[in-house]
DRENGU-548873 format. One record per residue (C-alpha): x, z, y; residue number from 1. Coordinates in steps of 0.02 Angstrom, whole numbers. Example, Ala and Ser with C-alpha at 12.3 -4.5 7.8 and 13.67 -1.06 7.14 Angstrom:
residues 2
{u 615; w 390; v -225; nr 1}
{u 684; w 357; v -53; nr 2}
This chain:
residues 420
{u 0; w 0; v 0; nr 1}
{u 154; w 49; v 108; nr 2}
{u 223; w -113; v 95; nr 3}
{u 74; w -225; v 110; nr 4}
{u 33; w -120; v 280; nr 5}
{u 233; w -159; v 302; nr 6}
{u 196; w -336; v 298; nr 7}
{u 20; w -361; v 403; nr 8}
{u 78; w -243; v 551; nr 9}
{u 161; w -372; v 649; nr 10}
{u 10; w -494; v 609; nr 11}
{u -95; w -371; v 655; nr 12}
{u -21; w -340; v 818; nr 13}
{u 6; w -545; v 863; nr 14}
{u -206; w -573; v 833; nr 15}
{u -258; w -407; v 905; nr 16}
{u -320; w -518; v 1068; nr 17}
{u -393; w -656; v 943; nr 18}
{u -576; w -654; v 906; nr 19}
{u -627; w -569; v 737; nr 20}
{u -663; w -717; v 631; nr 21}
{u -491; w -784; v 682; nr 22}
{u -388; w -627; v 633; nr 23}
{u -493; w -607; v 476; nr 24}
{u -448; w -785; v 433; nr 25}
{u -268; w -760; v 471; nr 26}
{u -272; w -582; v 380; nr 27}
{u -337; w -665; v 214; nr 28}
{u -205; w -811; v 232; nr 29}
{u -76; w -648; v 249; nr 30}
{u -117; w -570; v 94; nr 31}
{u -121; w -715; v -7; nr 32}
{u 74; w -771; v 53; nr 33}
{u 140; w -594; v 90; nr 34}
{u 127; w -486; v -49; nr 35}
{u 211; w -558; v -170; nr 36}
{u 369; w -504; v -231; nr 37}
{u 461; w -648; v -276; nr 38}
{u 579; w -688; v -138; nr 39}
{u 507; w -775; v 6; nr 40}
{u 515; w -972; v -38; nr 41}
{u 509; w -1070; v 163; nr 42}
{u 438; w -1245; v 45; nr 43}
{u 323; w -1122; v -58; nr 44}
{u 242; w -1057; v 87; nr 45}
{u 237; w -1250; v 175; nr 46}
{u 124; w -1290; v 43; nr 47}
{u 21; w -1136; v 2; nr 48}
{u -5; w -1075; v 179; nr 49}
{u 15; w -1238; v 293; nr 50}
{u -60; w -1364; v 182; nr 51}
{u 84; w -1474; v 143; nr 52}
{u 82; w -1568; v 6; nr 53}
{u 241; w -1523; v -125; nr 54}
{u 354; w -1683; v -84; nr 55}
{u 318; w -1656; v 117; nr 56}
{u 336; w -1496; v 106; nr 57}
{u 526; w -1493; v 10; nr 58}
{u 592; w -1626; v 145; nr 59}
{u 507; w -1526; v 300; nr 60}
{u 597; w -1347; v 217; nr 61}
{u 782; w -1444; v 233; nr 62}
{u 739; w -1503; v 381; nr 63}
{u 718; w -1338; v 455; nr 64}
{u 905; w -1265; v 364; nr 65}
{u 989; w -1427; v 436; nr 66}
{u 907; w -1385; v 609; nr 67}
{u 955; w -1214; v 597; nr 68}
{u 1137; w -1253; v 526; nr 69}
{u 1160; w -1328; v 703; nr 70}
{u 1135; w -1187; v 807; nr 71}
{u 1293; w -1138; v 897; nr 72}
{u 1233; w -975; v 929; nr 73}
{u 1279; w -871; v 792; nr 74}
{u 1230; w -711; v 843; nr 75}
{u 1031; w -776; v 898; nr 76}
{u 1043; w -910; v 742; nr 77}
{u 1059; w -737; v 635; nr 78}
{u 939; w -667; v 741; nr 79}
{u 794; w -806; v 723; nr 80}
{u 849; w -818; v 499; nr 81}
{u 781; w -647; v 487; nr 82}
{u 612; w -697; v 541; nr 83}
{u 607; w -825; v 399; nr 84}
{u 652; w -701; v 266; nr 85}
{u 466; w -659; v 240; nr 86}
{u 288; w -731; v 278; nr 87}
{u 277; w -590; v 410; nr 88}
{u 326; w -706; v 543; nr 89}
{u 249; w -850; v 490; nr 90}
{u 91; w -783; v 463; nr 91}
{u 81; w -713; v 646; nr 92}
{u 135; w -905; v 715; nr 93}
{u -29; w -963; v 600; nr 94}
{u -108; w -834; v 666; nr 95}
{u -97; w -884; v 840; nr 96}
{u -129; w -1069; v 797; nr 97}
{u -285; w -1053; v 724; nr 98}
{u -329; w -922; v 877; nr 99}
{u -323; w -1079; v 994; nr 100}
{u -421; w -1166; v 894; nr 101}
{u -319; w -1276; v 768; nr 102}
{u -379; w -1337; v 631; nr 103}
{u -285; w -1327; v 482; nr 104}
{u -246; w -1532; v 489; nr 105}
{u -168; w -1495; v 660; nr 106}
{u -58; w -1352; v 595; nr 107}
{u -18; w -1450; v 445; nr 108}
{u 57; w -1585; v 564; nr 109}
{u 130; w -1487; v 688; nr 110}
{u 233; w -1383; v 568; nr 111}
{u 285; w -1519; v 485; nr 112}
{u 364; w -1598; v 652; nr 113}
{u 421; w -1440; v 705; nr 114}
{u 459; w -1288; v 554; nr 115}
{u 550; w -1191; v 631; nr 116}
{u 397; w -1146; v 745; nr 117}
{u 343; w -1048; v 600; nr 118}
{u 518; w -939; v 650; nr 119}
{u 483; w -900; v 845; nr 120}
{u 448; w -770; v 923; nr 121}
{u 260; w -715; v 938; nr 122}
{u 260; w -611; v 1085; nr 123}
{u 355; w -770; v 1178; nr 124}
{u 246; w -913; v 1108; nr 125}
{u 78; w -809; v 1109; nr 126}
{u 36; w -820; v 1291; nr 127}
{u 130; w -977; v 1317; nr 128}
{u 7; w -1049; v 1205; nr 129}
{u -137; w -962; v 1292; nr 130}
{u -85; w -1032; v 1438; nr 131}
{u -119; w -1212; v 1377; nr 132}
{u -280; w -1167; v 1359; nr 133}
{u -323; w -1048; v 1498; nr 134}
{u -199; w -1108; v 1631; nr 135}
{u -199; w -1295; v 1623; nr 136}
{u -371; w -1301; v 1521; nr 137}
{u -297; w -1415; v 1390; nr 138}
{u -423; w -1455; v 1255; nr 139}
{u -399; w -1437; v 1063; nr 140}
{u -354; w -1608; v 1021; nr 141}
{u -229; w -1605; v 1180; nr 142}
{u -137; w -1429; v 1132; nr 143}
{u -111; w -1537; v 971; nr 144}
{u -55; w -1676; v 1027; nr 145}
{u 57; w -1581; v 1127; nr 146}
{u 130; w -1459; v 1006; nr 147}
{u 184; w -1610; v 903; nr 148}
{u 292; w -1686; v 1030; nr 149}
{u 325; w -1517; v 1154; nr 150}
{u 341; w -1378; v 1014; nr 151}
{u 512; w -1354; v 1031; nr 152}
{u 513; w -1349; v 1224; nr 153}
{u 364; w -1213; v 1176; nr 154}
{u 499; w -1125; v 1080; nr 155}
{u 629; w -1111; v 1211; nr 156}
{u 540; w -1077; v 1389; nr 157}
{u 391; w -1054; v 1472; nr 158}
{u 315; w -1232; v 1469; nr 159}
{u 151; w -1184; v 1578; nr 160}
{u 252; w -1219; v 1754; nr 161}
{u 330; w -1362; v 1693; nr 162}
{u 199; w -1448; v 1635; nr 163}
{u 95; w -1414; v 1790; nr 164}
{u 233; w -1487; v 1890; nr 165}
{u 241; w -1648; v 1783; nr 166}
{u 73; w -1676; v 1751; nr 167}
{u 54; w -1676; v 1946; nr 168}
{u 211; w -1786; v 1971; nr 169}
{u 153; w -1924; v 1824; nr 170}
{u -11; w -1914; v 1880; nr 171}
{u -101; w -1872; v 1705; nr 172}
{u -89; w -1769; v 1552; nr 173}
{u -83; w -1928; v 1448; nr 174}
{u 46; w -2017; v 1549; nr 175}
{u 138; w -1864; v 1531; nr 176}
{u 119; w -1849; v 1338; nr 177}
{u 178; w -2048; v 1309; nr 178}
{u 334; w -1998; v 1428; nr 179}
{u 383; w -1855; v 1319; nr 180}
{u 361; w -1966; v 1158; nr 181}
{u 496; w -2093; v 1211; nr 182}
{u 631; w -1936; v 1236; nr 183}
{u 562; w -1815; v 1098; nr 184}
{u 500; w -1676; v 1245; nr 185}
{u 658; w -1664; v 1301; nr 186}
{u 602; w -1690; v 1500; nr 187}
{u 533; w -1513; v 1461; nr 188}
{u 700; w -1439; v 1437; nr 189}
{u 752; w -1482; v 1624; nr 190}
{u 775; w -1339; v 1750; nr 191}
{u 633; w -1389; v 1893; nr 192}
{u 698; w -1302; v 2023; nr 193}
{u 901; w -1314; v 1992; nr 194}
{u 896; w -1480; v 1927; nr 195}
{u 729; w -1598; v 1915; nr 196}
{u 677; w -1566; v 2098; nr 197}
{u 867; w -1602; v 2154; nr 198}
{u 868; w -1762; v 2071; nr 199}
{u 702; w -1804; v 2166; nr 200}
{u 770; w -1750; v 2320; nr 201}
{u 934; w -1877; v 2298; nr 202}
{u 824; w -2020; v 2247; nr 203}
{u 718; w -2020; v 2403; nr 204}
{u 881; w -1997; v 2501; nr 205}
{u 924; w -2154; v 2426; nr 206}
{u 748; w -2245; v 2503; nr 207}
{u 643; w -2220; v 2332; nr 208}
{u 443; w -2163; v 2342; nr 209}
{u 376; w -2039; v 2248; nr 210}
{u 286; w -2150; v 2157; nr 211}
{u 443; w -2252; v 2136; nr 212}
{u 533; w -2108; v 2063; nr 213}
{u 393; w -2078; v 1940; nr 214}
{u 394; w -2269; v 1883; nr 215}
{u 587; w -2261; v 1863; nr 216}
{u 566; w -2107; v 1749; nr 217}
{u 427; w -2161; v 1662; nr 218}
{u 555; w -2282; v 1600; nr 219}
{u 673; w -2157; v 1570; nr 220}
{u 642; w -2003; v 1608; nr 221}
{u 810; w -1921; v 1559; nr 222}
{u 856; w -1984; v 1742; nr 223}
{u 766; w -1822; v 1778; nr 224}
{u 854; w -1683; v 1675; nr 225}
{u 1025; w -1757; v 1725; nr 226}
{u 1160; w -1673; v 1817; nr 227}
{u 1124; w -1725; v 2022; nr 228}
{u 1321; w -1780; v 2013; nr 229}
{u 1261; w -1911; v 1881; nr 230}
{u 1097; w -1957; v 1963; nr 231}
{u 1204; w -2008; v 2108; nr 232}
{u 1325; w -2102; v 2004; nr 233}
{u 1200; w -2216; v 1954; nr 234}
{u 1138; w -2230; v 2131; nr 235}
{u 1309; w -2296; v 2186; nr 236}
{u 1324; w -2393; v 2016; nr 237}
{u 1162; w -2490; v 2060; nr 238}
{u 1229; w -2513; v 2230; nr 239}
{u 1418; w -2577; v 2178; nr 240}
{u 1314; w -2724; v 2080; nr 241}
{u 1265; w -2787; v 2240; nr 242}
{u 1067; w -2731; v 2223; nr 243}
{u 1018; w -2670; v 2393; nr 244}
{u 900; w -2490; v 2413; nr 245}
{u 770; w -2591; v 2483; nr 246}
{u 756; w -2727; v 2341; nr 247}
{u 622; w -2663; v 2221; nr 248}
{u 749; w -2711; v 2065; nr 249}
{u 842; w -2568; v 2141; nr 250}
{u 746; w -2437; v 2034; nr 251}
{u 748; w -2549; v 1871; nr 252}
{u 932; w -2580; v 1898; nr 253}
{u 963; w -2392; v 1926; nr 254}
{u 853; w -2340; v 1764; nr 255}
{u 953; w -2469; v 1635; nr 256}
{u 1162; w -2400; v 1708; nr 257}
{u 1090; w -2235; v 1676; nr 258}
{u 1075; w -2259; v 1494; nr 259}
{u 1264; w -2323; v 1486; nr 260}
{u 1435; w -2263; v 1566; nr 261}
{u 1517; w -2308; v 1721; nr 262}
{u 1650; w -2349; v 1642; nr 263}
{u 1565; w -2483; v 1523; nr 264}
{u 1505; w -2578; v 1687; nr 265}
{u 1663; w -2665; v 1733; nr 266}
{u 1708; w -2745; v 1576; nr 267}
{u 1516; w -2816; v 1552; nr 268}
{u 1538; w -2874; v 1713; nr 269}
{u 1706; w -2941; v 1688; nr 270}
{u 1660; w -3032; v 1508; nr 271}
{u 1507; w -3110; v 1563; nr 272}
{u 1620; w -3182; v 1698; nr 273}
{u 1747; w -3253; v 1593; nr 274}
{u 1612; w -3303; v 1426; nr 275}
{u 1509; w -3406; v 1565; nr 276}
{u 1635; w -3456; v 1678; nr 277}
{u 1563; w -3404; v 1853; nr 278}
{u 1614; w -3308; v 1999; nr 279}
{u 1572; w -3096; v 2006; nr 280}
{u 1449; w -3116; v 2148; nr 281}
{u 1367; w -3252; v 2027; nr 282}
{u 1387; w -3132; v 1869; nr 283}
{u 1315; w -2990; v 2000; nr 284}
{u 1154; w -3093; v 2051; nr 285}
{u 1127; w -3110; v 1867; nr 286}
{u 1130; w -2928; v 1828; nr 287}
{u 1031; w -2896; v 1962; nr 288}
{u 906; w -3001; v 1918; nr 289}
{u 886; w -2949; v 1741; nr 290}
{u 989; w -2779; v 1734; nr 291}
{u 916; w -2755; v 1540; nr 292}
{u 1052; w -2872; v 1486; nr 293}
{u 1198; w -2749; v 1541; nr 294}
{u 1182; w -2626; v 1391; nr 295}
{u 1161; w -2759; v 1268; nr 296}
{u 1322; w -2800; v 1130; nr 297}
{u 1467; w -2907; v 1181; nr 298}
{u 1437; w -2961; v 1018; nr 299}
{u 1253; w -3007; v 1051; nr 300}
{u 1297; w -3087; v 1201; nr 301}
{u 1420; w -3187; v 1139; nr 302}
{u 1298; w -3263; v 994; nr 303}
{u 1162; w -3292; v 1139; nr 304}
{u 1292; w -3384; v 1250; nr 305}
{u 1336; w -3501; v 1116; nr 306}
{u 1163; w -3539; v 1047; nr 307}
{u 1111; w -3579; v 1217; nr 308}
{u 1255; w -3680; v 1236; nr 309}
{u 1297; w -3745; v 1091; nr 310}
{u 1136; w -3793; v 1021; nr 311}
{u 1020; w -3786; v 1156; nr 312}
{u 1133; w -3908; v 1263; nr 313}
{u 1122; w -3775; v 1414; nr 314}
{u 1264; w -3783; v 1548; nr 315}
{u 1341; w -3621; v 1568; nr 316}
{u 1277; w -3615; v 1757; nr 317}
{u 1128; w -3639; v 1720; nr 318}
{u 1101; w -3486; v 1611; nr 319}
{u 1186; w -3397; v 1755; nr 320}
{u 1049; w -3425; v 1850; nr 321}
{u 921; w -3394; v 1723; nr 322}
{u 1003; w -3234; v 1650; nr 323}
{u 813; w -3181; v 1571; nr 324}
{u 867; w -3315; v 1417; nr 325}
{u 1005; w -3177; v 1374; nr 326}
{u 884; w -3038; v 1367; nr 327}
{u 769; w -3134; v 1255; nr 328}
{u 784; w -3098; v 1074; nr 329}
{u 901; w -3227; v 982; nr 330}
{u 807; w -3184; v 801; nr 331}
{u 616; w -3159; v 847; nr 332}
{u 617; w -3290; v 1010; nr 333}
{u 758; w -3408; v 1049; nr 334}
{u 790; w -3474; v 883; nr 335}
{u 616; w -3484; v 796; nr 336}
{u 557; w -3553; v 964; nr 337}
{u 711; w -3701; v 989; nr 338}
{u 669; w -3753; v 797; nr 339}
{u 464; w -3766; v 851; nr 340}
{u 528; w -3861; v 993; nr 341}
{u 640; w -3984; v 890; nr 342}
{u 500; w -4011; v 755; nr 343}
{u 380; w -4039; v 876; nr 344}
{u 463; w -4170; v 988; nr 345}
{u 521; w -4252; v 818; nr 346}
{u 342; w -4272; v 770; nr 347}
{u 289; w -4360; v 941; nr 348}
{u 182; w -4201; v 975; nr 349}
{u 280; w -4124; v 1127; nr 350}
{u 357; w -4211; v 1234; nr 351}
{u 555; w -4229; v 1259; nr 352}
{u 552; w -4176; v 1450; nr 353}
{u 491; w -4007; v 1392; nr 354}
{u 642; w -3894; v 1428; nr 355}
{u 672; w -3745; v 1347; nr 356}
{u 677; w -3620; v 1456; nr 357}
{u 507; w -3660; v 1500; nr 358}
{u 441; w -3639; v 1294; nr 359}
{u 546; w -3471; v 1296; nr 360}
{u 468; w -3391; v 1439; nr 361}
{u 273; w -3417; v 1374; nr 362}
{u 190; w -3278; v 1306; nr 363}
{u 182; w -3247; v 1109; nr 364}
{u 11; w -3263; v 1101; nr 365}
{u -2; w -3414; v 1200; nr 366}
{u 139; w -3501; v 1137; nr 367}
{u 56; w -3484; v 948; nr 368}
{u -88; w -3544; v 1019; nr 369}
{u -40; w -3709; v 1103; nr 370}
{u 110; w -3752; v 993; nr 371}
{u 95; w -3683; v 814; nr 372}
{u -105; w -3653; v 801; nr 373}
{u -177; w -3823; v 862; nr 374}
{u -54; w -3924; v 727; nr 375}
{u -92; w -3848; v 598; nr 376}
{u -152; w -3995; v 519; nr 377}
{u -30; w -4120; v 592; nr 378}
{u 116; w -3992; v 533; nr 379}
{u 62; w -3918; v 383; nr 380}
{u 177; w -3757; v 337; nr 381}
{u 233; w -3729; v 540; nr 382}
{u 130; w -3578; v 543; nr 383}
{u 185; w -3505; v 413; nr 384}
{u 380; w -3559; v 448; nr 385}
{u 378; w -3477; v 596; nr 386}
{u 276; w -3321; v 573; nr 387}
{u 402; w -3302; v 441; nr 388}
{u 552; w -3298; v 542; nr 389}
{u 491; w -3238; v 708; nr 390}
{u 453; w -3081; v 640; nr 391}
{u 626; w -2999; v 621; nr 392}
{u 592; w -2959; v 438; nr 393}
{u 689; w -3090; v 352; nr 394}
{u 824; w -3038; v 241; nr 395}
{u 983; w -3042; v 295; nr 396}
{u 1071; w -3192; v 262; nr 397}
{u 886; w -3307; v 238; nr 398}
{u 866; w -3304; v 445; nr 399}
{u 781; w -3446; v 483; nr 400}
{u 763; w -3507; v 310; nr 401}
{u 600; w -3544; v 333; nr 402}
{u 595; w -3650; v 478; nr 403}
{u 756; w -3722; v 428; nr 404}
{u 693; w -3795; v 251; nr 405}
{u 542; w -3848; v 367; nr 406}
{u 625; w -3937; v 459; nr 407}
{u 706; w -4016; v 316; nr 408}
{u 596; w -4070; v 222; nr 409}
{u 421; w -4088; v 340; nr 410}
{u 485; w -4238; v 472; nr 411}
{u 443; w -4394; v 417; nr 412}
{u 598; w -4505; v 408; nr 413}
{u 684; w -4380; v 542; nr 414}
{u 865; w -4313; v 471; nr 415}
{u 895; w -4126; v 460; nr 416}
{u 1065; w -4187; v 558; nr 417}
{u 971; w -4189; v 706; nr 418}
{u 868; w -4039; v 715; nr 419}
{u 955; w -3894; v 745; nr 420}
C-alpha cells in the first residue's frame, strides 16, 4: 500500500487542479502502469499507456536514449533519467494531457514526436500548458497541432510570451504553426527580447517593413534566432552583391546568403564567372536576379551550364541574362522538357522557332496540358515517357530512359542522332 501511495503522490499532486473525471482517468491509467514490479520498461509503457503500437513504440523508446545521449549537460541529463526510471513521471505528463483535453490519438502522436515529454517536469509544463488554453485560447485540435511541432520548446521555456509575440508578428496562429514546421520549432527557442527583437530592430535600420521582415522569415525564419552580428553580415552580404536596400529582391537575396557562409560567396561568385565567361557585375546582376542559385552545388551548376550549352545550343551570355534556367531542376524540368521539345518539333507538331527558355518557364500544369495532353493520340507513349522521368523517381542510372527510348523508337523516319 506504501508503495502504491509512493507511486500516485506525485500524480496526485500534478491533477489536483484537473476536473474529477480527468484525474480519475489518469489515476486508473496509474495503477495499471505503476505498480508493477518488474523494472520500469520506457517501450512497455509506450504501448500500454500511450497507445503505441509495439514496432512504433521500440523505434520512438531509442529515439528518446539517442536524444538523451546528446545532452551535454551531465549533471541535468542525470537529473531528467531519474524521472524515467518509473511511470511516476509519465503518468503525471498523461495526466496533464488528457486535463487539456487530448484525446488519446493526440497523445499517441505527440509522444511519439516528442518522448521525452513524458520526462519533464510537471510543475514547469503544467501551467505552460494551461496557458495555451487559458492565455492564448488555443483550441484542442490547435494545442495538438502545436505540441507536435513546439513540444520541445514547451519543454525548455515558457512558450506563452513567445507565442503571443509571434502570432502577432506572423499575423495568425496557422501561419505561425507552418513557420515552425519548416525549422522543427526552433524560432521558439530564440530570446525575444536579447535577440529576436534586435534582429528586427537591424532589419528596419536597413529600410525593411515589418511586414517585409515577416515575409523574409517566413522564408526562413532562423534569420530571427541568429546572433544580430550575423543578421548584419547578411545585410552587408546582400549589399556587396550589388542588390540595393530599396530593390524588393533585397529581402529574398538577404534570406538565401543567410542559409550559407560568407565565406562560400566569393568563390560562387568567382566560378560562375569563369564557367560562363562574363564579367562580376554581369555574374552580380545574375545573382541578384535569382539569388536561389547561390547555394546550389558547383557540381550542379556545372551539369546545368553544359546541358544548356551543350545540348540546348544556349550561348553562355545568354544564360547570364536568364540566370532562372540554372535554378530550374536539370532532372524533373530541363531535361524531360528539351526531349518534349525535340519530339515535338520532329513530329511537325511545335514549331522550330519555339525557344526553350520559353517551354521551361510554363507552368507544370499547363505545359502537360498544351504539349503532352492534347497529343496523346498523335504521340502515343509521350505521356507516359515523360511522367516517367519528370518525376525524380527514376532509378539511378535509367534517367531519362524513358523519353530517351521514346524518342528512339516513336519518330517516324527521324534518327535518334538528332534528338538529344
Amino acid at each position: 500500500m506504501l508503495l502504491l501511495r509512493r507511486h500516485l503522490l506525485p500524480l496526485h499532486r500534478a491533477a489536483s487542479s484537473l476536473p474529477s473525471p480527468i484525474y480519475h482517468r489518469a489515476w486508473l491509467l496509474s495503477i495499471s502502469t505503476s505498480t508493477s514490479t518488474a523494472p520500469f520498461s520506457l517501450e512497455d509503457y509506450l504501448v500500454a499507456a500511450c497507445g503505441l503500437p509495439a514496432a512504433q513504440a521500440r523505434k520512438t523508446a531509442k529515439k528518446a536514449f539517442d536524444e538523451s545521449a546528446r545532452c551535454n549537460k551531465k549533471a541535468f541529463e542525470e537529473h531528467c533519467k531519474s524521472r524515467l526510471k518509473s511511470a511516476s513521471n509519465p503518468d503525471a505528463v498523461l495526466a496533464l494531457l488528457y486535463g487539456i483535453g487530448l484525446s488519446s490519438a493526440d497523445i499517441a502522436d505527440v509522444i511519439a514526436a516528442d518522448p521525452l515529454l513524458l520526462r519533464a517536469s510537471p510543475k514547469n509544463i503544467g501551467p505552460r500548458l494551461l496557458a495555451l488554453r487559458d492565455r492564448l485560447g488555443l483550441s484542442t485540435p490547435q494545442i495538438a497541432r502545436f505540441l507536435l511541432i513546439g513540444s520541445r520548446a514547451l519543454r525548455c521555456c515558457d512558450v506563452g510570451p513567445k507565442l503571443e509575440f509571434f502570432i502577432s508578428f506572423f499575423g495568425s496562429f496557422e501561419q505561425l504553426l507552418a513557420i515552425m514546421k519548416k525549422n522543427s520549432g526552433h524560432i521558439l527557442l530564440g530570446n525575444v527580447e536579447r535577440v529576436i527583437n534586435p534582429n528586427i530592430a537591424l532589419l528596419r535600420q536597413w529600410g525593411l517593413s515589418v511586414r517585409d521582415i515577416a515575409q523574409l522569415c517566413s522564408r526562413n525564419s532562423r534569420l530571427l534566432i541568429f546572433s544580430p552580428k550575423r543578421v548584419k553580415e547578411c545585410l552587408l552580404c546582400a549589399e556587396e552583391l550589388g542588390v540595393p536596400r530599396s530593390s524588393r529582391m533585397f529581402k529574398y537575396v538577404v534570406s538565401v546568403v543567410s542559409n550559407i557562409t560568407k565565406e562560400k560567396v566569393a568563390p560562387k561568385l568567382k566560378f560562375l564567372k569563369s564557367t560562363l565567361g562574363c564579367s562580376e557585375s554581369e555574374v552580380a546582376i545574375a545573382v541578384s536576379k535569382m539569388p536561389s542559385i547561390l547555394p546550389l552545388s558547383e557540381e550542379l551548376l556545372l551539369r546545368k551550364i553544359h546541358f544548356l550549352i551543350k545540348e540546348v545550343g544556349m550561348e553562355p551570355q545568354y544564360i547570364v541574362e536568364r540566370p532562372v534556367l540554372l535554378a530550374h531542376s536539370l532532372e524533373k524540368r530541363l531535361l524531360p522538357r528539351h526531349c518534349v521539345m525535340k519530339v515535338l518539333q520532329a513530329k511537325g507538331l511545335l514549331s522550330s522557332k519555339m525557344g526553350f527558355y520559353t517551354l521551361v518557364q510554363i507552368g507544370e500544369k499547363t505545359f502537360k496540358l498544351k504539349y503532352i495532353d492534347c497529343h496523346t493520340d498523335s504521340v502515343p507513349g509521350l505521356a507516359d515517357a515523360y511522367a516517367a522521368d519528370s518525376s525524380g523517381f527514376v532509378p539511378s542510372g535509367n534517367k531519362f530512359e524513358h523519353l530517351k527510348m521514346f524518342q528512339s523508337f516513336s519518330l517516324d523516319g527521324v534518327s535518334a542522332t538528332h534528338v538529344h
